[in-house]
ZAMARGU-4260 file (C-alpha; in steps of 0.2 Angstrom, whole numbers, plus 5000, padded with zeros to 4 digits):
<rodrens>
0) 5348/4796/4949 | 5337/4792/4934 | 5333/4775/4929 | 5327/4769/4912 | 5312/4755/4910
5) 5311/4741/4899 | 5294/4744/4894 | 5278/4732/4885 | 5268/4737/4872 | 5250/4730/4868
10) 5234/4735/4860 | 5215/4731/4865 | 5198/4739/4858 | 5193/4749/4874 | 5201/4752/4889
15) 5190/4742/4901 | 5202/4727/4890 | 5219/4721/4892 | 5229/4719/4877 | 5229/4699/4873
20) 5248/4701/4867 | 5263/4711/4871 | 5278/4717/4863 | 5294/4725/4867 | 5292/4742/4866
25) 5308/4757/4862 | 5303/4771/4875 | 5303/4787/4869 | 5297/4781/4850 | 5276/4776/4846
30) 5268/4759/4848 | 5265/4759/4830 | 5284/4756/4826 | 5285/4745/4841 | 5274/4733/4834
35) 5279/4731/4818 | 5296/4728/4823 | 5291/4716/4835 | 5281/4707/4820 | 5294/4709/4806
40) 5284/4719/4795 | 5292/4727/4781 | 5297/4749/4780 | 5281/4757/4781 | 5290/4769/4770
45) 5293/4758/4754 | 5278/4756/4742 | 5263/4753/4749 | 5267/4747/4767 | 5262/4760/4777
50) 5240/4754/4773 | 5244/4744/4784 | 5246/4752/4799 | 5228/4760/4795 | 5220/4750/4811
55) 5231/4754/4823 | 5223/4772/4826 | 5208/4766/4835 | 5214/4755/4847 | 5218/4756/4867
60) 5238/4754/4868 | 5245/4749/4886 | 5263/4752/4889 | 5268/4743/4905 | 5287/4741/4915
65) 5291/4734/4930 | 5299/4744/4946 | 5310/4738/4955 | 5308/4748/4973 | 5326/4759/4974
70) 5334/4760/4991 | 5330/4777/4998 | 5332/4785/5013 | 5322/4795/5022 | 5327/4809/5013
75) 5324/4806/4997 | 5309/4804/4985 | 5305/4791/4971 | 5297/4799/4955 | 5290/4795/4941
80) 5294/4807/4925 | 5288/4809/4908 | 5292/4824/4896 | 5276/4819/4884 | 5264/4807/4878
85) 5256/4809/4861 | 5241/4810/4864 | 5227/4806/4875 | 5234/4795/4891 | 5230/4789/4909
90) 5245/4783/4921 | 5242/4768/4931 | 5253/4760/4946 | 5248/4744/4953 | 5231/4745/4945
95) 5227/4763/4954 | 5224/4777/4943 | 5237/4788/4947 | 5235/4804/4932 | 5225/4806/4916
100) 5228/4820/4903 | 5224/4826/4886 | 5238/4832/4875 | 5257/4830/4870 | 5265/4845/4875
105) 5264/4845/4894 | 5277/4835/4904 | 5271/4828/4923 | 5281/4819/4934 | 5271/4808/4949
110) 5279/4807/4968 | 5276/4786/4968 | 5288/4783/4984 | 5275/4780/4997 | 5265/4768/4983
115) 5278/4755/4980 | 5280/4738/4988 | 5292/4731/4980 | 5281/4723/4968 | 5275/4734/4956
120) 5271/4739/4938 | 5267/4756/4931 | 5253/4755/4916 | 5252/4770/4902 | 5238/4768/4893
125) 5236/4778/4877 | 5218/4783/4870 | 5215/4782/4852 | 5218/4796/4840 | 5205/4810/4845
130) 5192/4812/4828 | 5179/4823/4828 | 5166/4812/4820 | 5156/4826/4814 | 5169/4828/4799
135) 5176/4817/4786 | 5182/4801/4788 | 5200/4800/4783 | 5202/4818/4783 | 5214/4830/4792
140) 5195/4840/4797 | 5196/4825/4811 | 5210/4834/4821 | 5198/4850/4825 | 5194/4848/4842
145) 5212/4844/4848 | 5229/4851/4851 | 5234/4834/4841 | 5245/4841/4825 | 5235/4837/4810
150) 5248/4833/4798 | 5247/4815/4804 | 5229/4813/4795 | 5235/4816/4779 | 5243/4829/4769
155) 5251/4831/4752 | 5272/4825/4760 | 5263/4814/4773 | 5254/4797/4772 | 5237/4795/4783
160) 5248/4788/4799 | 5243/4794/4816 | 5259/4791/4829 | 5253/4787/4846 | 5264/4783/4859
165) 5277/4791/4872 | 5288/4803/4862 | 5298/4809/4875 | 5310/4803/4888 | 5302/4793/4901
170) 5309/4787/4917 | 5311/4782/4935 | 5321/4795/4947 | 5327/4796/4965 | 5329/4814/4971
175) 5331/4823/4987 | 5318/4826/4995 | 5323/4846/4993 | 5325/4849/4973 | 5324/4860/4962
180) 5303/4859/4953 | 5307/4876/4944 | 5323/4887/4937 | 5323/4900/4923 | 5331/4918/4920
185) 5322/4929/4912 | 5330/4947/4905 | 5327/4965/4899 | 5340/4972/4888 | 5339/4993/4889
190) 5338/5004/4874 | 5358/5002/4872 | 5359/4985/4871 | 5372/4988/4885 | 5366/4982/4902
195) 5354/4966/4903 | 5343/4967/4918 | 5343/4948/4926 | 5328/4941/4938 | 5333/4925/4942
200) 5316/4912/4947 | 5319/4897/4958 | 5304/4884/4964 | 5311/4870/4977 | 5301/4856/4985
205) 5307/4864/5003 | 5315/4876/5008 | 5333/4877/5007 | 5350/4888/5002 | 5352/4894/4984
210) 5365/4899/4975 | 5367/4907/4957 | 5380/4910/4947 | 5380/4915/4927 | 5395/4911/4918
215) 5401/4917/4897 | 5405/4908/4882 | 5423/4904/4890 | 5416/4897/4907 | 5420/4912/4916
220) 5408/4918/4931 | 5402/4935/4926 | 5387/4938/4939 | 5381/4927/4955 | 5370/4927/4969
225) 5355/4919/4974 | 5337/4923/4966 | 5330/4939/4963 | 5337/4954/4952 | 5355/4956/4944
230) 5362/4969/4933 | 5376/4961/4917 | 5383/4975/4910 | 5388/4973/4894 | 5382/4959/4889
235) 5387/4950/4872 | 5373/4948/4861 | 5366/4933/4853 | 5365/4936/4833 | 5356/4924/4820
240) 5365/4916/4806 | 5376/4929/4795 | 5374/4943/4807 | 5385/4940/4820 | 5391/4926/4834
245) 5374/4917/4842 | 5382/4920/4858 | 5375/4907/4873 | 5378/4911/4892 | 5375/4897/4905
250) 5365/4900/4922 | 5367/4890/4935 | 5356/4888/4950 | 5362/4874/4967 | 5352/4871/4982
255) 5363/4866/4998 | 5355/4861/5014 | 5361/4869/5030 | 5378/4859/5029 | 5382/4863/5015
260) 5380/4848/5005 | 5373/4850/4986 | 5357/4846/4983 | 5354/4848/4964 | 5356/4860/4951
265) 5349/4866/4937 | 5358/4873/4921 | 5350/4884/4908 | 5358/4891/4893 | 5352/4911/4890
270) 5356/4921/4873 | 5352/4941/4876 | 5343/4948/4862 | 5330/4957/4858 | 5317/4953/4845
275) 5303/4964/4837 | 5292/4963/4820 | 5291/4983/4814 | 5287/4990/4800 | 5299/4992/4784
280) 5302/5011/4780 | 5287/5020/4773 | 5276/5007/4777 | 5262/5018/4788 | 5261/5025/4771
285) 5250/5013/4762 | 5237/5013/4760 | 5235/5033/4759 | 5219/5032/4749 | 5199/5036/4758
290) 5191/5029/4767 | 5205/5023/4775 | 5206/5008/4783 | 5222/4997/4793 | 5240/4999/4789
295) 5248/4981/4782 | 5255/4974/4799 | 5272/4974/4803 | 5283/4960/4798 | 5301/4965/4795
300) 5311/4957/4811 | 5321/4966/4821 | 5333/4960/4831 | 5344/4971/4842 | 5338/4985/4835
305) 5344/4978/4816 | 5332/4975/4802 | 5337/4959/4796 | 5331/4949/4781 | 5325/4933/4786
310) 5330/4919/4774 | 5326/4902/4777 | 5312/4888/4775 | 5297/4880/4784 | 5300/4863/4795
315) 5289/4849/4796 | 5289/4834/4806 | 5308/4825/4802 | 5301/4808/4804 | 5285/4801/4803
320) 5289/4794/4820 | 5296/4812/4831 | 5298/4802/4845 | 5312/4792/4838 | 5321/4806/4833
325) 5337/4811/4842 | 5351/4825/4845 | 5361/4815/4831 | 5345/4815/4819 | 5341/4836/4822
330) 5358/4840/4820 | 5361/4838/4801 | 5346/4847/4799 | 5351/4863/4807 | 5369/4863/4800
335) 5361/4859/4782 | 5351/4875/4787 | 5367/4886/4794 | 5374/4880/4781 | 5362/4886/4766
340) 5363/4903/4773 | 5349/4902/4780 | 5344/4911/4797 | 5326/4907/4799 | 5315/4889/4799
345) 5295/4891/4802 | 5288/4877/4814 | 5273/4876/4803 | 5259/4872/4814 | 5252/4858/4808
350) 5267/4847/4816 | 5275/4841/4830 | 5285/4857/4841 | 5300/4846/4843 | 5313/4840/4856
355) 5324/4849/4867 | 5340/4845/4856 | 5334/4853/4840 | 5330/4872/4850 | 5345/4871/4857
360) 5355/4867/4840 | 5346/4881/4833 | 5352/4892/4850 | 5370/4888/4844 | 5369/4890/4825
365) 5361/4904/4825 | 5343/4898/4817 | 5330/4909/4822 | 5314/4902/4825 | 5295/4906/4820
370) 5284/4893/4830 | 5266/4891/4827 | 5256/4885/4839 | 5244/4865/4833 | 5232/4874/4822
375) 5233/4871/4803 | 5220/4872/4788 | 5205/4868/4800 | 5190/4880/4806 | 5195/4874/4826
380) 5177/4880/4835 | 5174/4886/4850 | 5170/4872/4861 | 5174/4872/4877 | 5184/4855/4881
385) 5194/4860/4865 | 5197/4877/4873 | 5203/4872/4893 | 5216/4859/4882 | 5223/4870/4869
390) 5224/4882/4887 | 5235/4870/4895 | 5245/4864/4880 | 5249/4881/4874 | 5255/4888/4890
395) 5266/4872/4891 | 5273/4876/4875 | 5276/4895/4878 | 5285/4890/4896 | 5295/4877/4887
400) 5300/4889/4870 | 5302/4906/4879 | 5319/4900/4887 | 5327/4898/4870 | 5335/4913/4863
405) 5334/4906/4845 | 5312/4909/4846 | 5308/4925/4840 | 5290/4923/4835 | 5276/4916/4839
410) 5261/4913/4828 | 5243/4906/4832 | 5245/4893/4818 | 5243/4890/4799 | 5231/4897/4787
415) 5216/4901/4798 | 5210/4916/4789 | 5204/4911/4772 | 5189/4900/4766 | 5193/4883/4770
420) 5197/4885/4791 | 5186/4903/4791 | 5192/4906/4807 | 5196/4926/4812 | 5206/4936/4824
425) 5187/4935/4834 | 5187/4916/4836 | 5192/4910/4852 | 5207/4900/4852 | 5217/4913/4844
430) 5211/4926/4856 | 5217/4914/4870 | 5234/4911/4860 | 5237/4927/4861 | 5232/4931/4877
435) 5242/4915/4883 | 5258/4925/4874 | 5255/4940/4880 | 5254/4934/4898 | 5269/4923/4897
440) 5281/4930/4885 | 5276/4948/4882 | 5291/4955/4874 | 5290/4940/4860 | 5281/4945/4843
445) 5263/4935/4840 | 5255/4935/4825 | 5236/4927/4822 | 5242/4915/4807 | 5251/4915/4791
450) 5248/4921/4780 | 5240/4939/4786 | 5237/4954/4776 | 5253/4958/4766 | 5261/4943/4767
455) 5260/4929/4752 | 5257/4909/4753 | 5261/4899/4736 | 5259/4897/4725 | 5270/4880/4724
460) 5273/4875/4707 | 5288/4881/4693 | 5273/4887/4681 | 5257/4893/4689 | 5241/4882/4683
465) 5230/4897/4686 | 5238/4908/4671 | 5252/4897/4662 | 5267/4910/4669 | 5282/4905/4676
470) 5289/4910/4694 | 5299/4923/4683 | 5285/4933/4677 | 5273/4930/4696 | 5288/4937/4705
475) 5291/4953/4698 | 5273/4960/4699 | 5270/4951/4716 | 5270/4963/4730 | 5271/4957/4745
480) 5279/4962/4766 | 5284/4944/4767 | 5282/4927/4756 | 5280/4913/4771 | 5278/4900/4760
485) 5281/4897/4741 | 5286/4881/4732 | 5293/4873/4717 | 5290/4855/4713 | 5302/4842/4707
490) 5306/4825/4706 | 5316/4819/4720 | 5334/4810/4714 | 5335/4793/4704 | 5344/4782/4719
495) 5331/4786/4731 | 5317/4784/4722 | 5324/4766/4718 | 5325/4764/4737 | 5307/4764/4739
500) 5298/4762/4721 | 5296/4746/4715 | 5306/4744/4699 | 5291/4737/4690 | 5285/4755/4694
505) 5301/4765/4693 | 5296/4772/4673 | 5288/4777/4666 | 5279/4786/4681 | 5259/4786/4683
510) 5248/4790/4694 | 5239/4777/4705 | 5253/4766/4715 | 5267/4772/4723 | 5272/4786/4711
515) 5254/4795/4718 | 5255/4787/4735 | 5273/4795/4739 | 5264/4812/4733 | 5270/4813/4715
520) 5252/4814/4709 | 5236/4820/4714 | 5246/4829/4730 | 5238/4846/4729 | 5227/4853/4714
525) 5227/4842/4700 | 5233/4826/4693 | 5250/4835/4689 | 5256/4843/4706 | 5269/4837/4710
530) 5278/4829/4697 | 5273/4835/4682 | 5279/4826/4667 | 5269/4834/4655 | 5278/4853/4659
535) 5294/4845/4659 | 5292/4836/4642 | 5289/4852/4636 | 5305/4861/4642 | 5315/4849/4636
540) 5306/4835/4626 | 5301/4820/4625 | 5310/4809/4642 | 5314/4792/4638 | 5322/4788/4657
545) 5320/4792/4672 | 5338/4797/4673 | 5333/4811/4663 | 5316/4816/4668 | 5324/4816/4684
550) 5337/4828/4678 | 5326/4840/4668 | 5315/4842/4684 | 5328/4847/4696 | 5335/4860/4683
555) 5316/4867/4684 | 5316/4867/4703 | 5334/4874/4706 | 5329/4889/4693 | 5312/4890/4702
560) 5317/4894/4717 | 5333/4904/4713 | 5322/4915/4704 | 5311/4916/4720 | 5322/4921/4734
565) 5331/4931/4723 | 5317/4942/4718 | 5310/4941/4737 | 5325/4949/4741 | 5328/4962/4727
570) 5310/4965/4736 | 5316/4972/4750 | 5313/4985/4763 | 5295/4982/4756 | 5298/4963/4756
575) 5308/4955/4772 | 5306/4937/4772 | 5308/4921/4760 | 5300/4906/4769 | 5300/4890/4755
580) 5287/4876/4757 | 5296/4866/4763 | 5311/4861/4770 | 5311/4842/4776 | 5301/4829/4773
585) 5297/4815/4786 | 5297/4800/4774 | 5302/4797/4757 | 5291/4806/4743 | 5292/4803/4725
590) 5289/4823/4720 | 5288/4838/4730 | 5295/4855/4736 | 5307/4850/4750 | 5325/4854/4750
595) 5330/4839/4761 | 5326/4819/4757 | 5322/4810/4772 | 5330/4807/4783 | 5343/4821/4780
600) 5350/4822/4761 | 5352/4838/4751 | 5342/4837/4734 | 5351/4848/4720 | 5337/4862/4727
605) 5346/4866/4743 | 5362/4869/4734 | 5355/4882/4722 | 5345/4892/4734 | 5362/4891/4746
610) 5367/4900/4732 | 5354/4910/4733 | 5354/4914/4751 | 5375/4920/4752 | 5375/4936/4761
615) 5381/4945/4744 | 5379/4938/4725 | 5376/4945/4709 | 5360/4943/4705 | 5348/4947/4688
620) 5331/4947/4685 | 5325/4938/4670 | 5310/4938/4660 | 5307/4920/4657 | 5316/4902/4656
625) 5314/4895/4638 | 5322/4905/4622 | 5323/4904/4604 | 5336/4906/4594 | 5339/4925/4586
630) 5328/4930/4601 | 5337/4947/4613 | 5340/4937/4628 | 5339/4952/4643 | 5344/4952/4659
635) 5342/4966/4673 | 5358/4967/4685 | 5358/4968/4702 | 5368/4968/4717 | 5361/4960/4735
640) 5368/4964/4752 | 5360/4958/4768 | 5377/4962/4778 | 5377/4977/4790 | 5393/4980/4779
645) 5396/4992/4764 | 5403/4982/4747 | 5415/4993/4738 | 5413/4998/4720 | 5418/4987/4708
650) 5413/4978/4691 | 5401/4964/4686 | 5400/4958/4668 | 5387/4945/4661 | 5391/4931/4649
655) 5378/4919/4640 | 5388/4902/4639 | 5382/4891/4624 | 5388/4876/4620 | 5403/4880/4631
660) 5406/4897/4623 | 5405/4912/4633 | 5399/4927/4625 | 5401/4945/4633 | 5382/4952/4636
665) 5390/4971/4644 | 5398/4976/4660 | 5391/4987/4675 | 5402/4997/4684 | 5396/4999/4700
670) 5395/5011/4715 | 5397/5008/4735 | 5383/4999/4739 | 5376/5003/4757 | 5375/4992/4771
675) 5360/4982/4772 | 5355/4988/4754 | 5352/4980/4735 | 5357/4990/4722 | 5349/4990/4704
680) 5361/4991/4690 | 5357/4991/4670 | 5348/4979/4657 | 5358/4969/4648 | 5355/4960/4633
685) 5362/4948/4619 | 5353/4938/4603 | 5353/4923/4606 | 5364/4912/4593 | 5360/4893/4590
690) 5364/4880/4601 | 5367/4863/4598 | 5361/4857/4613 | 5344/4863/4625 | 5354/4872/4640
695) 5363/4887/4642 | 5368/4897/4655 | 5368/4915/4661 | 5385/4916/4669 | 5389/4934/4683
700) 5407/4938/4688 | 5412/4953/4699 | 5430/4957/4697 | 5441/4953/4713 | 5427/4943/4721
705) 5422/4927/4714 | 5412/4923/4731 | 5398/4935/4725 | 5397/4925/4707 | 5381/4917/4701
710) 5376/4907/4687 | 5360/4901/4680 | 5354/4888/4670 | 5338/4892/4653 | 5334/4880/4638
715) 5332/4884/4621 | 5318/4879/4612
</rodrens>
């Protein structure tokens, strides 16, 4: 029987103080939003509001609740239960210190039965936000001697606001004295994929009779026993997103005492698959020249015993607050991303490793998932406090993740090996991640960091400030085994940037204010990133509202990234993954390279690279996005297949359509293409007549199946 608490939340310099005041708190949420509820303050995501939670940081927060003693007899047990406090916290009852620990991933639960008298109050105090004082003030550098995710000191999609507070579900629970600490199944597949070999591990409190059953998708009861090793012959597969059904089993484990009587029970959801990272075909061929050196790592997925192209996007935190976030607030997220065609979201590790409920969406969709551990863009040293916390915090995340059919990789965290966190595969926390992985989740692919050799990060912007080219002419000389991160900027859309701007501010946009603090300028490299008026002015001339400056930078984002997934994947065997930066956002920004507003909108973006993303399309590679009149507008023909399927021969013709005239460019008549396989197909080209208007559009038809169609969207200048 669990019981909620109604909870107080108040705020002193040092933790020999009690707080002066109190205020309801919302449990699991973070003191900073129970405060400024309690105080009316205005959305810390319109304008500037959210300065004003600078202070809270550095401060002492004391949650406390009252108990009330349950009636319990002698039999049962009374606990205390918390799934996570972010960060740094010690657990008091009745003024006695009963636990103190460092670090948000690691649940505990305290037997308090034989401390209550019938008059007691359990105090949670939170520390401040761990700072290394040795770096910059006001920098994410402060977050590099803890497991605390970094994004929360500042990033270019997130305000400098650190959450502190209990994020997950926290509560008061009479059990049996005999219950269950401990159940998971853990599974070989064999070679065949035919027969899954079961061990099933149970920890109780005491000794007592246990009984396990696993039943299938329908509910029927398919293996049973008690603990130990069980054979499932032919099992049915759990398969991402476009690849097949995700397939979820449910095992079951009861303790009875020697009556009979149930005890508790224990339900866990299992998916059989099996997941490698291996080397696309001729791969152990490069590089062939002397003196040799490594091999590019393996990155293609496989995933029982199929190369699959992994197509998806990087998640951040959803909220600013994660410990507000509910089933209802993950679940739009992962059907925006089944439904985008996706099959693949990176837990970037600079953020929060989310609750139960969003694994277990992506265990029925079909999202597989890459999950990095809290490591991002900082050299983390080797000290030895940092090291016995990330020890602890790791192995609670791996323990926690490894039951979830949906993880298929695990990575040590983001951008480690490069000159701003010059960290290697020597330094020590990686070499205890992996190690850590390897001990508790062997047969699940670990990587150091993203990006490693092979695989590309960025860049992030439609036209590339380094050399003045465009996505379409990077792309096709890029090279790469994977691009884990790439982006486009754009403008986010005219309604919900009037729900946070200002209208005074609304247009034109400049930097300073709200337009730069909601990351529209000065959010990466350069006063432009990631707006960028000036580039779109010169697209499609001079804006004279924000209506259509809001227009023209979509159309420069949807083609952007069209142009990028597309050409990843024409890529492929050498190329196997399409990762854009970045899916979600966790408050409102003004300009960036999500797909998805907060809290859970689709911008114009996420439509086009859906489109992008379908199983088969028509696809052309095409050298550039503005054209003059009496210019040969070409375009290279292609067709992309990521089914295990063939796709019959057939016909594709191209069309330029100007001013809502479509003229023939040529025909390809096409042979079978493979399973699994693109296939190249002709140039095609037309000169370009005069348009009345900027935008035209390349328009692709294959005859009998308009789902593979495409269109795309140029200017004439």
């Amino acid at each position: 029987m669990k019981k909620n608490l109604t909870w107080q939340v108040g705020h002193s310099n040092s933790l020999a103080e009690k707080p002066q005041e109190t205020v309801p708190a919302i449990v699991p949420g973070a003191v900073q939003a129970d405060w400024a509820a309690a105080k009316n303050w205005p959305d810390h995501n319109y304008g500037l509001n959210f300065k004003e939670y600078g202070w809270m940081e550095d401060k002492y927060w004391t949650y406390s609740a009252k108990v009330e003693k349950p009636d319990v007899s002698a039999n049962q047990r009374v606990f205390f239960v918390c799934g996570g406090v972010d960060y740094q916290y010690m657990v008091k009852l009745n003024g006695e210190k009963l636990y103190e620990y460092e670090g948000m991933f690691t649940p505990f639960e305290l037997d308090i039965t034989d401390k209550l008298n019938g008059n007691d109050e359990i105090e949670l105090i939170v520390f401040p936000a761990p700072k290394n004082r040795k770096e910059e003030a006001g920098t994410r550098a402060e977050a590099n001697l803890s497991a605390k995710p970094p994004y929360s000191y500042g990033w270019d999609w997130h305000p400098r606001l650190i959450p502190l507070g209990i994020w997950k579900d926290t509560y008061v629970e009479v059990r049996n004295a005999a219950f269950i600490k401990d159940a998971e199944l853990f599974y070989t597949l064999n070679e065949t994929l035919d027969a899954a070999e079961i061990t099933v591990a149970v920890e109780t409190s005491q000794p007592a009779q246990i009984k396990w059953m696993l039943k299938d998708k329908n509910g029927k009861i398919v293996a049973s026993g008690t603990r130990g090793n069980h054979t499932l012959k032919n099992p049915e597969l759990w398969w991402p997103n476009g690849q097949g059904e995700p397939t979820l089993y449910t095992s079951t484990v009861e303790i009875y005492d020697e009556s009979g009587n149930l005890l508790d029970t224990k339900n866990q959801k299992v998916g059989f698959r099996r997941t490698k990272l291996v080397m696309y075909d001729g791969q152990w061929n490069v590089p062939m020249t002397f003196p040799m050196s490594r091999n590019e790592p393996p990155f293609t997925l496989e995933i029982n015993c199929r190369k699959i192209f992994a197509k998806g996007s990087n998640w951040v935190p959803p909220d600013i607050f994660p410990g507000k976030m509910t089933r209802d607030d993950y679940f739009p997220h992962v059907e925006y991303a089944k439904n985008a065609n996706f099959n693949i979201l990176r837990i970037w590790g600079g953020g929060v490793n989310n609750k139960e409920d969003f694994f277990e969406l992506c265990d029925e969709m079909g999202i597989m998932l890459w999950s990095e551990f809290p490591l991002a863009c900082n050299e983390y040293v080797d000290d030895e406090h940092y090291l016995s916390v990330l020890d602890l915090e790791s192995k609670s995340l791996i323990k926690h993740l490894r039951r979830y059919a949906s993880v298929v990789m695990w990575s040590g965290g983001n951008e480690l090996f490069n000159n701003w966190s010059r960290m290697t595969d020597q330094s020590l926390a990686l070499r205890l991640l992996h190690r850590n992985c390897f001990d508790m989740d062997r047969d699940t692919p670990f990587i150091m960091t993203s990006p490693i050799m092979g695989v590309g990060h960025g860049g992030y912007m439609f036209r590339y400030f380094q050399t003045g080219e465009e996505v379409f002419q990077v792309m096709p000389k890029s090279n790469r085994t994977a691009y884990t991160e790439f982006g486009c900027g754009g403008p986010s859309p005219v309604e919900y940037l009037k729900s946070f701007i200002p209208e005074d501010e609304l247009f034109p946009p400049k930097p300073s204010g709200v337009w730069e603090a909601h990351h529209a300028y000065n959010a990466w490299v350069g006063e432009d990133t990631w707006l960028n008026v000036p580039m779109i002015e010169e697209y499609f001339g001079k804006i004279d509202s924000l209506e259509e400056l809001v227009r023209c930078g979509e159309i420069l984002q949807c083609q952007g990234y069209k142009c990028i997934y597309e050409e990843a994947r024409r890529q492929k065997p050498r190329c196997s993954m399409a990762l854009n930066w970045c899916y979600n956002e966790p408050w409102p920004t003004a300009a960036g390279n999500s797909l998805l507003t907060w809290p859970c909108e689709a911008k114009p973006a996420y439509y086009a690279v859906a489109e992008s993303c379908r199983p088969v399309l028509a696809s052309a590679r095409i050298p550039k996005f503005s054209w003059a009149a009496g210019e040969e507008f070409t375009a290279e023909l292609w067709l992309l297949n990521d089914k295990y399927e063939e796709i019959p021969a057939g016909k594709m013709t191209a069309y330029l359509k100007i001013d809502g005239v479509e003229y023939e460019m040529g025909a390809w008549e096409f042979e079978i293409v493979a399973a699994n396989k693109n296939l190249q197909g002709p140039t095609v080209s037309y000169k370009m007549p005069k348009a009345s208007g900027r935008e035209f559009e390349l328009v692709l038809r294959v005859d009998g199946f308009p789902a593979f169609d495409s269109a795309y969207t140029f200017v004439q200048i």
